[in-house]
C-alpha positions as CSV (number, residue, x, y, z in Angstrom):
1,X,180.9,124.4,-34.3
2,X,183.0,126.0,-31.6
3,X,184.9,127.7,-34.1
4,X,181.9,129.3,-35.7
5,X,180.3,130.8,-32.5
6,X,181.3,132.2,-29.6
7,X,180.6,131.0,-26.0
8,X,180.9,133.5,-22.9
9,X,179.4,133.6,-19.4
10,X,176.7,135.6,-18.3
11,X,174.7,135.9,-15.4
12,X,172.1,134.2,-16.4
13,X,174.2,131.0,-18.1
14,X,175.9,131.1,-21.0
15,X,175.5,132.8,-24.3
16,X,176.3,131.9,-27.9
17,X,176.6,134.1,-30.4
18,X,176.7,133.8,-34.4
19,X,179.8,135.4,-35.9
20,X,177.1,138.5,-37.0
21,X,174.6,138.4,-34.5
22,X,171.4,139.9,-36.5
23,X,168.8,137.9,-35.7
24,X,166.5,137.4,-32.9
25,X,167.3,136.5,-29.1
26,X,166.6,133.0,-28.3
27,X,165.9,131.7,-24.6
28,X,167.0,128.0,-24.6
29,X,166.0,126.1,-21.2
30,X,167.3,122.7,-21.9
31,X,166.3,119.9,-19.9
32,X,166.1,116.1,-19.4
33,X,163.2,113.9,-18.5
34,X,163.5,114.0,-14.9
35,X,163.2,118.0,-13.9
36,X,167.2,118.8,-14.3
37,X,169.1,119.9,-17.3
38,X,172.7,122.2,-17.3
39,X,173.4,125.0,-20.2
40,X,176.9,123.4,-20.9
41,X,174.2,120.3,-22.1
42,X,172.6,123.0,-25.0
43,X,175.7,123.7,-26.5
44,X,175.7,121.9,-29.0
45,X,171.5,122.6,-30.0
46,X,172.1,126.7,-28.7
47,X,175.4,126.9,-31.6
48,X,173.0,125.2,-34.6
49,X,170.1,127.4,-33.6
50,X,172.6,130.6,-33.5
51,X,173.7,130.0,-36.8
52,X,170.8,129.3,-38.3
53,X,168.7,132.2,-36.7
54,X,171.7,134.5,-37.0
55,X,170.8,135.6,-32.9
56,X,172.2,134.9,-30.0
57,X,171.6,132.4,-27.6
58,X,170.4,132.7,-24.2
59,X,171.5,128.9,-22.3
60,X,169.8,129.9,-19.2
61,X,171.5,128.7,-16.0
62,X,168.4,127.8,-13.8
63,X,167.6,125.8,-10.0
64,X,166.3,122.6,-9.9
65,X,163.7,123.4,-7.5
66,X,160.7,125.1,-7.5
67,X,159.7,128.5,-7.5
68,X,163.6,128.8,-7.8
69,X,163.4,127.7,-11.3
70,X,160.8,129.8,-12.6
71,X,162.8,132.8,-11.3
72,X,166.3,131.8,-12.8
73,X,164.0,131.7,-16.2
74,X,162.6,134.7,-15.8
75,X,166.1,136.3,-15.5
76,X,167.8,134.7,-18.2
77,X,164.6,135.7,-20.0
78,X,165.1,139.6,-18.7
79,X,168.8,139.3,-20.1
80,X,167.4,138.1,-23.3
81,X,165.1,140.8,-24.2
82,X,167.9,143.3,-23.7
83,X,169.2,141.5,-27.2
84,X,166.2,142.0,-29.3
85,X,163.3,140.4,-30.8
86,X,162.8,137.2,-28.0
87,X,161.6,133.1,-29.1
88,X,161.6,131.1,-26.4
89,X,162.5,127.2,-26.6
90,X,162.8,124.8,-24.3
91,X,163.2,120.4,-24.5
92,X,161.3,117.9,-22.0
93,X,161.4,119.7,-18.4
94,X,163.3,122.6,-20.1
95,X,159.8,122.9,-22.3
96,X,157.6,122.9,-19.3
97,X,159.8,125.5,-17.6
98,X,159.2,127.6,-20.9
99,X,155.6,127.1,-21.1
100,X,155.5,128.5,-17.3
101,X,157.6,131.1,-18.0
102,X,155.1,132.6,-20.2
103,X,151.9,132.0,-18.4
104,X,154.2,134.2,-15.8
105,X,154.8,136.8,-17.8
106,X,151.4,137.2,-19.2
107,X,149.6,137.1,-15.3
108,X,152.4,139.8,-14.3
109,X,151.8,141.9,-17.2
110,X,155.2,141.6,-18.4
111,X,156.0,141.6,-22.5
112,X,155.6,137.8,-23.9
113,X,158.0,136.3,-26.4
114,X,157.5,136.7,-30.0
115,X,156.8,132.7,-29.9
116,X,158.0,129.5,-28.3
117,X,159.3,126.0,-29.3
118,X,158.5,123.4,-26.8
119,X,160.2,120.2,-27.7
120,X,159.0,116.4,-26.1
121,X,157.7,118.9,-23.2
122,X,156.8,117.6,-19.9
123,X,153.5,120.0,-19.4
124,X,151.8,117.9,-16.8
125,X,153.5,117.2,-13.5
126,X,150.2,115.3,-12.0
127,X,152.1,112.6,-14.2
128,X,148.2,111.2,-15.1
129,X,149.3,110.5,-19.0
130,X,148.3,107.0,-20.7
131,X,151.7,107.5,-22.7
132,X,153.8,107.6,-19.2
133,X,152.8,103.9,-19.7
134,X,152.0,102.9,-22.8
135,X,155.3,104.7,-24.2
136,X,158.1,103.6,-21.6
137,X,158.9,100.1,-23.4
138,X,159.9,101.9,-26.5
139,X,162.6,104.2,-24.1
140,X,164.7,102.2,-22.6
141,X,166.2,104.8,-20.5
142,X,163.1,106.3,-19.2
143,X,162.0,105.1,-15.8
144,X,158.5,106.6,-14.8
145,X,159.5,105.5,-11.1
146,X,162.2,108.0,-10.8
147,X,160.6,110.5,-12.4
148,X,157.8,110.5,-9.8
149,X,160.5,111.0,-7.4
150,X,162.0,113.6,-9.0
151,X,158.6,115.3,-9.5
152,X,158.0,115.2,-5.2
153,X,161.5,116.7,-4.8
154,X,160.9,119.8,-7.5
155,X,157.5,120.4,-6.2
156,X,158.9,120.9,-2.2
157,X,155.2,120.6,-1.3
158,X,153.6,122.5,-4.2
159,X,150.3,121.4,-5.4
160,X,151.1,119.7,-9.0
161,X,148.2,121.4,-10.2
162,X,149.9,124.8,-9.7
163,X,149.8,126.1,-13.2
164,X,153.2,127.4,-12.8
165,X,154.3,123.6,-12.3
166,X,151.9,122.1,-14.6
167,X,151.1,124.6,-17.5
168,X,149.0,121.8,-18.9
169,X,146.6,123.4,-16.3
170,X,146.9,127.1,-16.9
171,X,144.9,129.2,-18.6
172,X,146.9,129.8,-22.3
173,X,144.3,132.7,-23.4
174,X,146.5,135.3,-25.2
175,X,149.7,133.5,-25.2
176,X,152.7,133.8,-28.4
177,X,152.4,131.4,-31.2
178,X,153.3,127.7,-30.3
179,X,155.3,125.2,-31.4
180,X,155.5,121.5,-30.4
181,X,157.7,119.0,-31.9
182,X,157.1,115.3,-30.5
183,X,157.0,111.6,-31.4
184,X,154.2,109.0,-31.2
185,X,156.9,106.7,-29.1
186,X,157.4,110.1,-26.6
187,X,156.3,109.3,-23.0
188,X,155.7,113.0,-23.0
189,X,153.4,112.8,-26.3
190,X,149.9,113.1,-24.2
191,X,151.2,116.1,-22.5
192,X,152.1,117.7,-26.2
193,X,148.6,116.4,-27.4
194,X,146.8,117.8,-24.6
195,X,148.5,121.2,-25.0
196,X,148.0,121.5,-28.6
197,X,144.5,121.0,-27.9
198,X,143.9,123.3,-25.1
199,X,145.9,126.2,-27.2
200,X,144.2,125.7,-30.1
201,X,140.8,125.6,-27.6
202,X,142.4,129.7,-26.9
203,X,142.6,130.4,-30.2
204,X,146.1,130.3,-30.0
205,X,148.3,129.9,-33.3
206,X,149.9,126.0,-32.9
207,X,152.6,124.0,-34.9
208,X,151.8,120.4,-34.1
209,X,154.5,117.9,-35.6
210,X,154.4,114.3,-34.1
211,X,156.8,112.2,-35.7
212,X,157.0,108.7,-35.8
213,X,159.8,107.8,-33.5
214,X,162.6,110.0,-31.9
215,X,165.3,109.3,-34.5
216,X,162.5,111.2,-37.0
217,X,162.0,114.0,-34.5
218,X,165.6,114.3,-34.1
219,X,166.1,114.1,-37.9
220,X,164.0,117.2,-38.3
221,X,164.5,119.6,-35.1
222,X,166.1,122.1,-36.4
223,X,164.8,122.8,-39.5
224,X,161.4,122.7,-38.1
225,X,162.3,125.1,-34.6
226,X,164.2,127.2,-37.4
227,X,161.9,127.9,-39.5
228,X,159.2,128.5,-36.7
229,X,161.3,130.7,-34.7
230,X,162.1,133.0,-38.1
231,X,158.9,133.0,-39.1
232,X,157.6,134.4,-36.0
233,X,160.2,136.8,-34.9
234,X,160.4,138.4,-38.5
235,X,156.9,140.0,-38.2
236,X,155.2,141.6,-35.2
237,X,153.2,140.2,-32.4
238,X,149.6,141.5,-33.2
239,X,148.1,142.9,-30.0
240,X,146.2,140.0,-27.5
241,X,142.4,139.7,-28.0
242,X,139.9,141.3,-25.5
């Protein structure tokens, strides 16, 4: 993979570029269950997607604190658009970030992504989901108590019904088209559910795929976010409804 694309430092993180860069920008916020997540960690997912798009890569670089974050995004996402054609993706907290992102965008008036993958995304920082609980004994590695912690410390004292932490909560009228990728053994799989629901609700175009377990989500991520992110940055965004 290294050999295939090239890796340089930006301001805004890191980008990764296909050998003939042609395709469409992508804005990759990776991110782990508990509100963190580095570019250096989407190396790996940013050099299959540039490859497979044929576009470069935007690994944004972004604070693990709120508003902070939403402003490192929204740079990274600045620097991205100056490439072309933009798709947005993002994985658990990376995901929410993303989702965030474009509910900020639309409120400021600013030009929305083409479309945006949201992969296992945490969408709900009230952390109210049944699958919080019913899911954590099929992820051995996921502990709900330090999440919460985590949660307290991103917020800094924000209301966790801030749309802008939660986008569970927002109003999505007039967003891109959605994609969401999750499992039915996903802590997060409520907040994908939910989502899905309150898009579709907006008359929003969404890609639903809940796959059995993680190693079936895994099995298919790129193919699925591929062919998603092509399909939607290959035609253009028909104006929002009024």
């Amino acid at each position: 993979m290294a050999g295939e694309v090239h890796v340089e430092e930006s301001r805004s993180g890191l980008l990764v570029r296909p050998p003939d860069p042609v395709g469409p920008a992508v804005l990759y916020l990776h991110g782990d269950r508990y509100l963190g997540g580095s570019p250096e960690a989407a190396l790996d997912m940013a050099g299959h997607l540039a490859l497979r798009t044929g576009g470069t890569v935007v690994c944004a670089r972004y604070r693990s604190a709120f508003p902070a974050s939403l402003h490192d995004a929204h740079t990274a996402y600045l620097h991205a658009e100056a490439l072309g054609p933009v798709a947005v993706a993002g994985e658990g907290s990376g995901a929410g970030l993303a989702a965030a992102l474009m509910v900020h965008l639309r409120d400021s008036g600013a030009p929305l992504p083409r479309c945006a993958t949201l992969v296992s995304g945490l969408l709900d920082l009230t952390l109210q989901a049944p699958s919080l609980l019913f899911n954590a004994g099929a992820n051995p590695e996921f502990d709900l108590d330090r999440l919460r912690r985590e949660v307290t410390r991103y917020a800094d004292g924000a209301e966790p019904h801030d749309p802008l932490l939660s986008p569970l909560h927002a109003n999505l009228h007039g967003l891109p088209p959605l994609q969401l990728l999750t499992a039915g053994t996903d802590p997060f799989l409520d907040d994908s559910l939910a989502f899905a629901t309150r898009a579709a609700r907006s008359s929003l175009v969404v890609d639903l795929h809940v796959h059995p377990d993680p190693a079936g989500l895994r099995a298919g991520l790129l193919r699925e976010m591929t062919t998603f992110l092509k399909t939607w940055t290959s035609v253009e965004t028909p104006p929002l409804p009024v």
